[in-house]
C-alpha positions in Angstrom: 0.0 0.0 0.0 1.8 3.4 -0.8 2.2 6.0 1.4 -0.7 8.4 2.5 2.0 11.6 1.1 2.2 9.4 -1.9 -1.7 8.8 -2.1 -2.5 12.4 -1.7 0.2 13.8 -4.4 -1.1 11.4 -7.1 -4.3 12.2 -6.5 -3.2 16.1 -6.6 -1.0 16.1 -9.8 -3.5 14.1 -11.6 -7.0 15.6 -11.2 -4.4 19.0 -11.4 -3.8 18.6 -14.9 -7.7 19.2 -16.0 -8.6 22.1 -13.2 -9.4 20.1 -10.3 -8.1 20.6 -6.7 -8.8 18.3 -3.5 -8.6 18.8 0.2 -8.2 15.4 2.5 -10.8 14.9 5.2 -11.2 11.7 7.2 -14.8 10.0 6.9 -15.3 10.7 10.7 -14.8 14.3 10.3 -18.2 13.6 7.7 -20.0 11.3 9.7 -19.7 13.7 12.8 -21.5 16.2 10.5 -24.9 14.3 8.9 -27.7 12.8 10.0 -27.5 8.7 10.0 -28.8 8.3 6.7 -26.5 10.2 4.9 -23.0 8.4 7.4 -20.8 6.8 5.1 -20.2 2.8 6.4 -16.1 3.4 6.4 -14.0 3.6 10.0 -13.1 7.0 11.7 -10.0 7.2 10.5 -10.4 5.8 6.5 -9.0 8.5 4.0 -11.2 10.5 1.3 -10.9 13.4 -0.5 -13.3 16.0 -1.7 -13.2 17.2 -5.1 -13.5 20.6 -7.0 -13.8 22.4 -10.0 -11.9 25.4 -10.2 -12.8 28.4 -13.3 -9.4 26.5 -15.4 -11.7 23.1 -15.3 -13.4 24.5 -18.5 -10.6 25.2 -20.5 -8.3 22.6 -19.1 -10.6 19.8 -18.9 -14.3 20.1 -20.2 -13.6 21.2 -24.0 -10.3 19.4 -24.5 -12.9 16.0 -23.2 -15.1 17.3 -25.6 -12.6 17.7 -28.8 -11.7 14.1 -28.5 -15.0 12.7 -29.9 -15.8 10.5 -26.9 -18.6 12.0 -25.1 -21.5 9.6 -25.8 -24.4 11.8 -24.5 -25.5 9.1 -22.3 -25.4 11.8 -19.7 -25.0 15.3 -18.9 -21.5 16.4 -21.0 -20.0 17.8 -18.0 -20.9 15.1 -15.7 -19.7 12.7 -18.4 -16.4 14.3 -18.4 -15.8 14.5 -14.7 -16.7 11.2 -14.3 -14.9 9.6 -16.9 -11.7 11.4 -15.7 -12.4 10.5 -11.9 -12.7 6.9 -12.7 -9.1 6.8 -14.8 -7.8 7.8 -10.9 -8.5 3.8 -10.1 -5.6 3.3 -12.9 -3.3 5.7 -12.0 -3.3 4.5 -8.2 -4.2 0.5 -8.9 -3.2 -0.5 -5.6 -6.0 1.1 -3.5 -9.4 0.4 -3.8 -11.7 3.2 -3.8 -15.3 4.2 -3.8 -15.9 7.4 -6.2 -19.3 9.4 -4.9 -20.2 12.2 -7.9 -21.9 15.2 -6.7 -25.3 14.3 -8.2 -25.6 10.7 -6.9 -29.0 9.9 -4.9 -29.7 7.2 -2.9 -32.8 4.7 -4.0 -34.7 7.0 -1.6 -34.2 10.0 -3.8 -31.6 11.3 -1.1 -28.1 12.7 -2.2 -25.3 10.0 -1.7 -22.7 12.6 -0.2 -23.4 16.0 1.0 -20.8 17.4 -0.8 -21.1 21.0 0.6 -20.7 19.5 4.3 -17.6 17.3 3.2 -15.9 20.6 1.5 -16.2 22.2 5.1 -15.2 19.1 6.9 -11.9 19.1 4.7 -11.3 22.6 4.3 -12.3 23.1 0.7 -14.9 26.0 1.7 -17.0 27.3 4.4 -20.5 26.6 4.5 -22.5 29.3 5.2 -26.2 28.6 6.9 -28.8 29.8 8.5 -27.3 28.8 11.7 -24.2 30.8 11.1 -25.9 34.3 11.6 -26.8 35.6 14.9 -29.4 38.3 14.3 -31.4 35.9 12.0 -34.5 38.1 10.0 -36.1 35.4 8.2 -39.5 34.2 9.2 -39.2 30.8 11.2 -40.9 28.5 8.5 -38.8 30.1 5.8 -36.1 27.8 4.4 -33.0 29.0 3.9 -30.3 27.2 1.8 -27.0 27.2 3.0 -24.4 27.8 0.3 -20.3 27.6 0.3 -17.2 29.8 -0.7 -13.6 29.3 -1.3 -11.3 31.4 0.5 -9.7 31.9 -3.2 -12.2 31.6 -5.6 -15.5 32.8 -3.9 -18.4 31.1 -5.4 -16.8 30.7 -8.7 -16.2 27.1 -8.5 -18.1 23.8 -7.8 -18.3 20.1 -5.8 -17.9 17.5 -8.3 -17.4 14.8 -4.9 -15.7 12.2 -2.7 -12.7 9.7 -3.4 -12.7 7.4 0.0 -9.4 5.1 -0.4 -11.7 1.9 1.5 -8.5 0.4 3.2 -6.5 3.3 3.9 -6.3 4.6 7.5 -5.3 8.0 8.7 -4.7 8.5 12.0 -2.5 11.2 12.1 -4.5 13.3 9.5 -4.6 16.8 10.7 -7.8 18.8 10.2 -7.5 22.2 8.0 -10.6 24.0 8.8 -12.1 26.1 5.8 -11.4 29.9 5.8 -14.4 32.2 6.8 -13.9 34.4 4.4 -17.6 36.2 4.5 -16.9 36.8 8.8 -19.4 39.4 9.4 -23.0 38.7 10.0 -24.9 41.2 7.9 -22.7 40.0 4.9 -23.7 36.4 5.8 -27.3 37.4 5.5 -26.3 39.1 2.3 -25.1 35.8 1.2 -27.7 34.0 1.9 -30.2 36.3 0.8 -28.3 36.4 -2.9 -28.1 32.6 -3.1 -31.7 31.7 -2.6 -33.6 34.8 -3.9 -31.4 35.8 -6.8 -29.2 33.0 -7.8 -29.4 33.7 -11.3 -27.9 36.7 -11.3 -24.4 34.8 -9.6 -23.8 37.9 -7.6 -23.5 35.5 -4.3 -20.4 34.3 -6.4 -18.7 37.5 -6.0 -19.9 38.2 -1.8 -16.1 38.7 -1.6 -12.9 39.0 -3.8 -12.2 35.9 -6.0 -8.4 35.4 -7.6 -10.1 33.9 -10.6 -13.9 33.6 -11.9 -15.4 31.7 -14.6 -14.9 32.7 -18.6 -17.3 34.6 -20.2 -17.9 31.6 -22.6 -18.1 29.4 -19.1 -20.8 31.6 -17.6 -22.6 31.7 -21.2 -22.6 27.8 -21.5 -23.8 27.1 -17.3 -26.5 29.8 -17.8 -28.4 27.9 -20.8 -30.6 25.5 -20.1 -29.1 22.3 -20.2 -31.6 21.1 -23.3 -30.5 24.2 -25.3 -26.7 23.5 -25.2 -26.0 21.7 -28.1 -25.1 24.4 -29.8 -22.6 25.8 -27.8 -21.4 22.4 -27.7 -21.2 21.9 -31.0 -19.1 25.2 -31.0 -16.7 24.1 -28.7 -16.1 21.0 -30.6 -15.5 22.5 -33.9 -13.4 25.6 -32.7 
């Protein structure tokens, strides 16, 4: 069994190479988090690592996938991509068995798999922002608010794709980095909040606070149409 160093920088440089960064998290640190249905059935100490997309996955990752005439259109294009790429990690690092949990994976009771947004905080990725994080609260009791994350570097302008757990790898002496509350002050929480659930569309929650990098132009064009209307811009991409 290699090394947990030598697990993690594999893991790093590879998913590197198309835009995608990971932060380490024991499944513990997870469980301590959810409610029982959503535990994952792995000791305390097993390894995983939760996945993003930074703004370069588009450019590095998505269209180049795209230009090499194997998306099938069995699924979502982007999903495809990030999936097919996640599951070539099982070759790179053949020794360890793993379980791979994508980002839009329910369970047979319609329930996500992974809470990815809890395992980005639990691992450092990004702080989760929610309801219970603001102290002068002025929403209505029975009014649900969603809780939404940002990256200390990139803001909102980046996305969960999921989990790697390596099944038979233990880390004890994993040290916890806890995510970077970048947003701090309450009424700029509310702000948050109040941008992701009543004006989403407009992505200014994205930019609650400054972000090194955002998504392309041509990124923001493409994730704003309607996922039935893309295959134009896919098309375009394809034969640029």
């Amino acid at each position: 069994m290699a090394g947990i160093e030598s697990i993690i920088q594999q893991t790093s440089l590879f998913l590197s190479a198309v835009g995608l960064e990971i932060n380490t998290f024991k499944i513990g640190w997870y469980n301590d988090h959810v409610d029982e249905p959503f535990k994952l059935p792995y000791p305390y100490d097993t390894l995983a690592i939760c996945i993003i997309s930074t703004p370069e996955m588009f450019d590095k990752g998505f269209k180049p996938f795209l230009k090499t005439g194997n998306y099938s259109g069995s699924m979502d294009p982007l999903d495809e991509f990030i999936s097919g790429y996640l599951n070539k990690l099982k070759t790179e690092i053949p020794n360890e068995e793993m379980e791979i949990i994508f980002d839009y994976e329910l369970l047979p009771s319609r329930r996500p798999k992974i809470l990815v947004q809890t395992a980005g905080h639990v691992s450092g990725a990004a702080f989760y922002y929610r309801r219970k994080n603001v102290k002068n609260d002025p929403w209505e009791a029975n009014t649900k608010i969603y809780g939404v994350s940002i990256h200390k570097k990139y803001g909102g302008w980046f996305g969960f794709r999921g989990v790697v757990v390596f099944k038979n790898v233990q880390a004890p002496g994993l040290k916890q980095q806890l995510p970077v509350d970048v947003v701090c002050e309450d009424e700029k929480i509310i702000e948050l909040l109040e941008k992701f659930n009543y004006h989403w569309q407009d992505w200014s929650y994205r930019d609650i606070v400054p972000a090194i990098m955002k998504y392309s132009e041509e990124q923001k064009v493409y994730f704003d149409t309607a996922p039935a209307e893309r295959r134009k811009i896919l098309e375009q991409f394809i034969n640029s």
